[in-house]
N, C-alpha and C positions, 0 to 999 in steps of 0.2 A: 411441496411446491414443485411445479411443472421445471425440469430443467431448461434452461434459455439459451437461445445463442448468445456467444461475448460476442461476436460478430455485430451482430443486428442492435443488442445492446449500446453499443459503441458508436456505431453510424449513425443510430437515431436520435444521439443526444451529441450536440454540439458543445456542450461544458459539462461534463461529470466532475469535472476539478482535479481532485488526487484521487490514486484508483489503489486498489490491492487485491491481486488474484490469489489463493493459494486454492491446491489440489494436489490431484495424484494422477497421475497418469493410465491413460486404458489397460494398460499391460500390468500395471500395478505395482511395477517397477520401483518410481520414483516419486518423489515430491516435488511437487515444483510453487514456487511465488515469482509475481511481479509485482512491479510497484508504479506507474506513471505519474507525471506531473505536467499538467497546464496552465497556461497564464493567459491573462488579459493584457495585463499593462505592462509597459517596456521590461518596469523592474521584474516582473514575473518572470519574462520570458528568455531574460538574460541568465540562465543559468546553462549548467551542465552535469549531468553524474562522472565523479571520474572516481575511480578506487580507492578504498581505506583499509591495508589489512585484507581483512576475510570481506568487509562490507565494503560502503560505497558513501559517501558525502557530495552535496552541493557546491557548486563553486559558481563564482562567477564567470562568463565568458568573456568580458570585459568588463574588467573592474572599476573604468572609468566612470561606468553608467551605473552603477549599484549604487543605489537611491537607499533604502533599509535595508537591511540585513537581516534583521530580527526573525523573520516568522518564514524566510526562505533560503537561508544559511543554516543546516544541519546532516547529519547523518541519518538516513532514509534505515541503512541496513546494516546491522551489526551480528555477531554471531558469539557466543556464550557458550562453548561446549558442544554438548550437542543440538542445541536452541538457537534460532534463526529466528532475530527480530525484524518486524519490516512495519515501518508509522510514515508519517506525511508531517511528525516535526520532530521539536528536540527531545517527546518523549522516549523517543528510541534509548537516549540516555537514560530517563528515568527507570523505565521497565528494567536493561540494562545492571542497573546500580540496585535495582530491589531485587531482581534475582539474588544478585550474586549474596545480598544479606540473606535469603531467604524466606524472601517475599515470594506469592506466586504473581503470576502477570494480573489478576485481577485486582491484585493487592497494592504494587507498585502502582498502578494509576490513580488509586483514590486520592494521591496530591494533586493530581492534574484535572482541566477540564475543557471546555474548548477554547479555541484562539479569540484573544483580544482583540480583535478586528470587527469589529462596532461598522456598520450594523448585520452583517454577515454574518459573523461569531460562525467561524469554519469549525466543524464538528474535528476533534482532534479522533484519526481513525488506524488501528493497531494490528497487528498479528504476531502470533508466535508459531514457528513449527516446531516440531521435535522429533528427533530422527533419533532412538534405539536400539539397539539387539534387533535390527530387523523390525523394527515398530514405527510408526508414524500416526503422529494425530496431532492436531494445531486449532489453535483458538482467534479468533477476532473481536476486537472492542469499538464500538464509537462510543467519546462521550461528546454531547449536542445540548443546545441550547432547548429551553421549550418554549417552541415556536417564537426564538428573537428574542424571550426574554433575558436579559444578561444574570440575574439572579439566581438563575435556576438552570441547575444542568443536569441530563439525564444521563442516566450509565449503561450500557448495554455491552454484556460478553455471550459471546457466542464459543460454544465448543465440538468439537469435532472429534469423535474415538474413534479408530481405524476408519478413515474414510476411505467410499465408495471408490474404486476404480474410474477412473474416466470423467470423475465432475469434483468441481472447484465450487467456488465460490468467490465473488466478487461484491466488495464493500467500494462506494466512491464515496465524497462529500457533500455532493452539490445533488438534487435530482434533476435541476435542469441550470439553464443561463437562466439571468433574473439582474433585478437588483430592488432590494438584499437578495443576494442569492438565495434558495432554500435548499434547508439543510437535506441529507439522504433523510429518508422514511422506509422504517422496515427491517427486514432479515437481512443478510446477507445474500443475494439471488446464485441460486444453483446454475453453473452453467459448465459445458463441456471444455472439457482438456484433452488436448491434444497430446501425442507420444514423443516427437519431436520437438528440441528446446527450438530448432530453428524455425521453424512451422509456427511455433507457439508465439515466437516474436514477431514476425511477420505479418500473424494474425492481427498482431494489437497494434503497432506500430500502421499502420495501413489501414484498419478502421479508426484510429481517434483522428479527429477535426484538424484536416491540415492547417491552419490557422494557431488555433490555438494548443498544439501537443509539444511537448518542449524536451523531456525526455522519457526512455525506459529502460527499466531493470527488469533483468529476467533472472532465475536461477532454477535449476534442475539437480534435485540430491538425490544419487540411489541411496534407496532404505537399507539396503545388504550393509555397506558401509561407510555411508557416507560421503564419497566423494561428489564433487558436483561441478556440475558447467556451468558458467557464467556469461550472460551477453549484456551490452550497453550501447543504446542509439540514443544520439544526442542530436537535435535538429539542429543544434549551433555544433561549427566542427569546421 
């Protein structure tokens, strides 16, 4: 598949919903994931990423206004060794909790499937990296309704062995606004990464829909060893 701008991707869709980039950067250096999240209604939009640890959790920005909790209260990004999880709910936990049994990620999710949010049923959507010896390679997951039926839900993992220099991949939720929303359809779309973790934020953060973007995580891990930069914009603050 033709690689794509995230750029042009992102302007021209006013609701992707929750998003997840992983790649590698041109230089071949590093790994990097982001994770975005958007809302429609107050409850959505009233959140914030603030830090957990090594990852990062949802919070309210005013707690007054938190309407349910349920399906927008959790931990986006957790980190396992040398495994960097990054989901759009509490699967993060699950994945999580089946590794460390020794499950692999495709394994941990077969409890899970998408969000009980009738009639939307939000595809619940996953990645993993894995930073080694010098190695990198990461996976992603949606599993999705078929087409809105609640009974049936589809599984799809996507895997990636030494990926390509310079292109990522971007999973979101939604393919467009709607209501019921419709879910993603497809691959994962190839699209370019930039070398700079600031550049790379800026990129996203300033193409999603200023209306509805609410926040972003970024992170950038060298493969040599592992260390990594962290950025977080919160449109509440």
């Amino acid at each position: 598949m033709k690689q794509l701008s995230l750029e042009q991707e992102l302007r021209s869709n006013a609701y992707p919903g929750r998003g997840i980039v992983i790649g590698r950067t041109p230089d071949g250096t590093r790994a990097v994931a982001a994770y975005f999240i958007m809302g429609r209604s107050t409850n959505s939009r009233n959140r914030v990423f603030v830090e957990d640890g090594e990852g990062i959790r949802t919070q309210a920005f005013d707690p007054s206004k938190m309407e349910d909790p349920s399906l927008i209260i959790y931990a986006p990004v957790r980190v396992l060794g040398d495994q960097t999880i990054v989901t759009n709910g509490d699967q993060t936990d699950t994945i999580y909790d089946g590794l460390k049994k020794g499950l692999s990620f495709e394994q941990s999710l077969r409890s899970r499937c998408f969000e009980p949010d009738a009639p939307n049923y939000t595809p619940r959507i996953s990645g993993i990296l894995k930073v080694k010896d010098s190695t990198f390679h990461y996976a992603m997951s949606i599993l999705k309704s078929n087409d809105g039926d609640p009974d049936s839900c589809q599984r799809f993992t996507f895997s990636y062995e030494n990926p390509k220099a310079g292109e990522g991949h971007f999973l979101h939720t939604y393919q467009h606004d709607g209501s019921p929303l419709p879910s993603f359809a497809g691959e994962p779309k190839p699209v370019a990464i930039p070398d700079d973790i600031d550049a790379f934020t800026g990129l996203l953060w300033n193409s999603l829909n200023e209306d509805n973007k609410v926040s972003l995580f970024v992170r950038s891990i060298c493969i040599a060893d592992g260390t990594c930069e962290t950025r977080i914009v919160n449109k509440n603050s």
